[in-house]
MIVOMAR-975698 format. One record per atom (N, C-alpha, C): residue number from 1; residue in one letter; chain; atom name; z negated, x negated, y negated. Coordinates in nm, 3 decimals. Example, Ala and Ser with C-alpha at 12.3 -4.5 7.8 and 13.67 -1.06 7.14 Angstrom:
% residues 2
   k r c  a       w       u       v
   1 A A  N  -0.780  -1.319   0.569
   1 A A CA  -0.780  -1.230   0.450
   1 A A  C  -0.780  -1.320   0.330
   2 S A  N  -0.708  -1.285   0.225
   2 S A CA  -0.714  -1.367   0.106
   2 S A  C  -0.787  -1.290  -0.003
***
This chain:
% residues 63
   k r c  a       w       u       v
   1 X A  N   0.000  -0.086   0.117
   1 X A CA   0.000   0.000   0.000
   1 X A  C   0.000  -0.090  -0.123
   2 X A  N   0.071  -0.063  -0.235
   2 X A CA   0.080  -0.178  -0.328
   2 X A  C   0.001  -0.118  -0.451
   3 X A  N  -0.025  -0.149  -0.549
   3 X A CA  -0.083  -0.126  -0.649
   3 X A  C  -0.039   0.017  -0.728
   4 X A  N   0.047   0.053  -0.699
   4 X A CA   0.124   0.184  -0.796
   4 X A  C   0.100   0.286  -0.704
   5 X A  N   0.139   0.294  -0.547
   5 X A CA   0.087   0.371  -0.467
   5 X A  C  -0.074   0.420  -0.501
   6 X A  N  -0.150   0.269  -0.474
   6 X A CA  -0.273   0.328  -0.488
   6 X A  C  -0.333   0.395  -0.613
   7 X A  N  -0.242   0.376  -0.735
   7 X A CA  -0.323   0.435  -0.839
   7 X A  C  -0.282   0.553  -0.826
   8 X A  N  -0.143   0.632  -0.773
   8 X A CA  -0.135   0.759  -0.742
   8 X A  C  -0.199   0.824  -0.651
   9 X A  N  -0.249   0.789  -0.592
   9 X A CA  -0.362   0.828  -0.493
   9 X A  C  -0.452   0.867  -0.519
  10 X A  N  -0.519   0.712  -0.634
  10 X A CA  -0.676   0.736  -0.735
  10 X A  C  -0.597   0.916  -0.790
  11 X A  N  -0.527   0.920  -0.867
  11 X A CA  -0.467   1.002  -0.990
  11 X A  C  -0.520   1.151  -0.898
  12 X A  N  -0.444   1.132  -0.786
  12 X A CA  -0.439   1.282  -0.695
  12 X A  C  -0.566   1.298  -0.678
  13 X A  N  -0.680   1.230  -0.669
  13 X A CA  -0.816   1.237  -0.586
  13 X A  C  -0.910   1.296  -0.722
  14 X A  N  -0.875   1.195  -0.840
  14 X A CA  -0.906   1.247  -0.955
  14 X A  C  -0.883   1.420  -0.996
  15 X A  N  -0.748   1.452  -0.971
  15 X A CA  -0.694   1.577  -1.030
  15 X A  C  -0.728   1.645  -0.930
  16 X A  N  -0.764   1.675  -0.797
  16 X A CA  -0.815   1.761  -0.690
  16 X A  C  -0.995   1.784  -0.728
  17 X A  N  -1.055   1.629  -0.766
  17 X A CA  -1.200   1.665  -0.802
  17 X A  C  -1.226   1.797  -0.914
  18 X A  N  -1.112   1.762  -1.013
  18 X A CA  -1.120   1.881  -1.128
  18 X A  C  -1.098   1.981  -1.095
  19 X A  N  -0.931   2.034  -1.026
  19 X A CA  -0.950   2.118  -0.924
  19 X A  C  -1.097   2.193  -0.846
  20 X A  N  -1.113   2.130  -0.772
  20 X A CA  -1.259   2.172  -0.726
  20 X A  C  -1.353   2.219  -0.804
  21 X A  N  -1.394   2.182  -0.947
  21 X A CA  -1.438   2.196  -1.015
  21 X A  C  -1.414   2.329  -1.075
  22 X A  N  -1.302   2.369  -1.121
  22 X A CA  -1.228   2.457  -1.143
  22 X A  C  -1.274   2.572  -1.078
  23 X A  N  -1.254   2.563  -0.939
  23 X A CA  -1.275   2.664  -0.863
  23 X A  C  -1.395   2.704  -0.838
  24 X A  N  -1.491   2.593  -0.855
  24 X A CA  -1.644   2.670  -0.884
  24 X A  C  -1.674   2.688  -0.979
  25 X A  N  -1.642   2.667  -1.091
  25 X A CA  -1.750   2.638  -1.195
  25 X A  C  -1.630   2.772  -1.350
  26 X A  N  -1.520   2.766  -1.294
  26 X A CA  -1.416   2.835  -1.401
  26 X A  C  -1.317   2.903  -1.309
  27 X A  N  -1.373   3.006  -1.208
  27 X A CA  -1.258   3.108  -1.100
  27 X A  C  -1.169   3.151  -1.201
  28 X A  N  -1.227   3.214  -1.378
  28 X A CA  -1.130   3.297  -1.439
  28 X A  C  -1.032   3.212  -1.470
  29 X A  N  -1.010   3.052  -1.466
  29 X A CA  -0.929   2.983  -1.581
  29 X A  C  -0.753   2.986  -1.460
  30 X A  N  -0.750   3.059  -1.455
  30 X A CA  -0.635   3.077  -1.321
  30 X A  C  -0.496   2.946  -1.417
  31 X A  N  -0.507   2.944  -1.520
  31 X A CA  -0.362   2.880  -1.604
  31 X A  C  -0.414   2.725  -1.547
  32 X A  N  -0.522   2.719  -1.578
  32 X A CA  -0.589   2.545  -1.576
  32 X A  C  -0.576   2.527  -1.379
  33 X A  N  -0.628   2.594  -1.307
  33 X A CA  -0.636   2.613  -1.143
  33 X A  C  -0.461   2.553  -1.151
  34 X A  N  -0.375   2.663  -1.152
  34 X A CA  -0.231   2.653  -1.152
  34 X A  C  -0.137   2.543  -1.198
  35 X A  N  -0.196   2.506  -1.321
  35 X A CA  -0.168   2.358  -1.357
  35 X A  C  -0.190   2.263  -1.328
  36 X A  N  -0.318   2.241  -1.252
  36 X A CA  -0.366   2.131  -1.185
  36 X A  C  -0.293   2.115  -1.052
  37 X A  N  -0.277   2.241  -0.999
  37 X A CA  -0.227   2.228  -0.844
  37 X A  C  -0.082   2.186  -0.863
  38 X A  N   0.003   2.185  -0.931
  38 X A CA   0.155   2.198  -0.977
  38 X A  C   0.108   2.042  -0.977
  39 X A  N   0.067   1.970  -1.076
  39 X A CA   0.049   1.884  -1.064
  39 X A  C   0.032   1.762  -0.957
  40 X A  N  -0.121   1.833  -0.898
  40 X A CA  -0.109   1.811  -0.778
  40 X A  C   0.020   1.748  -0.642
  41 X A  N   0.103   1.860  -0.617
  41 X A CA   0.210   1.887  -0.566
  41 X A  C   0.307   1.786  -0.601
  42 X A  N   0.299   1.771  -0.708
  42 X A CA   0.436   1.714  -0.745
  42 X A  C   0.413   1.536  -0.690
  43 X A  N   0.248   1.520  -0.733
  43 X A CA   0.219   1.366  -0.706
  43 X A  C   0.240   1.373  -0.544
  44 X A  N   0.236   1.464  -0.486
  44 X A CA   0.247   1.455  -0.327
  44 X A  C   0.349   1.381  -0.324
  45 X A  N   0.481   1.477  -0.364
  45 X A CA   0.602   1.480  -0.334
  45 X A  C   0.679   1.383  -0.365
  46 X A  N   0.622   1.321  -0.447
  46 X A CA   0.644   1.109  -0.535
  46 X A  C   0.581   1.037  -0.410
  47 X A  N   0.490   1.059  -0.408
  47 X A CA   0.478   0.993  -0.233
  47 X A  C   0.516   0.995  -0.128
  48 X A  N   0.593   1.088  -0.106
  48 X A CA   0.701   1.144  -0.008
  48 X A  C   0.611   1.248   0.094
  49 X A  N   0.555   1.313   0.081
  49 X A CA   0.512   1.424   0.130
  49 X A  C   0.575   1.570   0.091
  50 X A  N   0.612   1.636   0.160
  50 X A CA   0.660   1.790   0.093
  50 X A  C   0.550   1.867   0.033
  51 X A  N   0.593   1.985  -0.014
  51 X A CA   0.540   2.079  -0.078
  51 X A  C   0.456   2.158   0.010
  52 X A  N   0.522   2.165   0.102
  52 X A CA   0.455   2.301   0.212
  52 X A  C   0.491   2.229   0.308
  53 X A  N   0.386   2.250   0.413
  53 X A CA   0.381   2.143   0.520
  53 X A  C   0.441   2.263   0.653
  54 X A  N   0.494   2.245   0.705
  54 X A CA   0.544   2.330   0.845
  54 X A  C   0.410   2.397   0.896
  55 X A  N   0.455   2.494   0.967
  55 X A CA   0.329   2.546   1.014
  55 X A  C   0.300   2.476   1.143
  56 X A  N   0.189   2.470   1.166
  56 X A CA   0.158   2.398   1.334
  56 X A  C   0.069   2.494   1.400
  57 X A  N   0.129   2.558   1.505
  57 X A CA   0.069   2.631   1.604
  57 X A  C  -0.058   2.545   1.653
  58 X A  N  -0.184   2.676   1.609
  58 X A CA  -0.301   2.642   1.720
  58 X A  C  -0.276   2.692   1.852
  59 X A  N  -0.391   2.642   1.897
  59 X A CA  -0.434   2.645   2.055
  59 X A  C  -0.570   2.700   2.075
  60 X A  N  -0.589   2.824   2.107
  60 X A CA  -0.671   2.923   2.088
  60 X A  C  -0.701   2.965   2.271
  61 X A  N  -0.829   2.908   2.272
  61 X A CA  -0.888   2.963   2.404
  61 X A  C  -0.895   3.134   2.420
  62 X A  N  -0.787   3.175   2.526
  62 X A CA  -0.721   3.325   2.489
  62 X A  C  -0.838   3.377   2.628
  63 X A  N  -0.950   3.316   2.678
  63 X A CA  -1.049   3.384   2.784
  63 X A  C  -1.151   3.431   2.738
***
């Protein structure tokens, strides 16, 4: 991992803590929630991760 990777990483870990924050502390601020996550997303997707991850079938003990 080289130095630019990792500061996008720091960046994402940073902007998910606020996030979190968000969601406890400000449920009504839905514009600030929405902006952060967009955000979010996008730093994924600079890292090469997608947006929406495939779904993966569980395995559910059916007895």
């Amino acid at each position: 991992m080289n130095k630019e990777e990792k500061d996008k990483w720091l960046h994402i870990k940073d902007l998910e803590a606020e996030l979190d924050y968000y969601h406890l502390y400000e449920p009504k601020d839905r514009a600030s929630i929405h902006r952060l996550q967009d955000k979010i997303d996008d730093l994924y997707e600079e890292m090469g991760f997608p947006k929406k991850l495939p779904d993966v079938p569980t395995f559910k003990n059916d007895n």
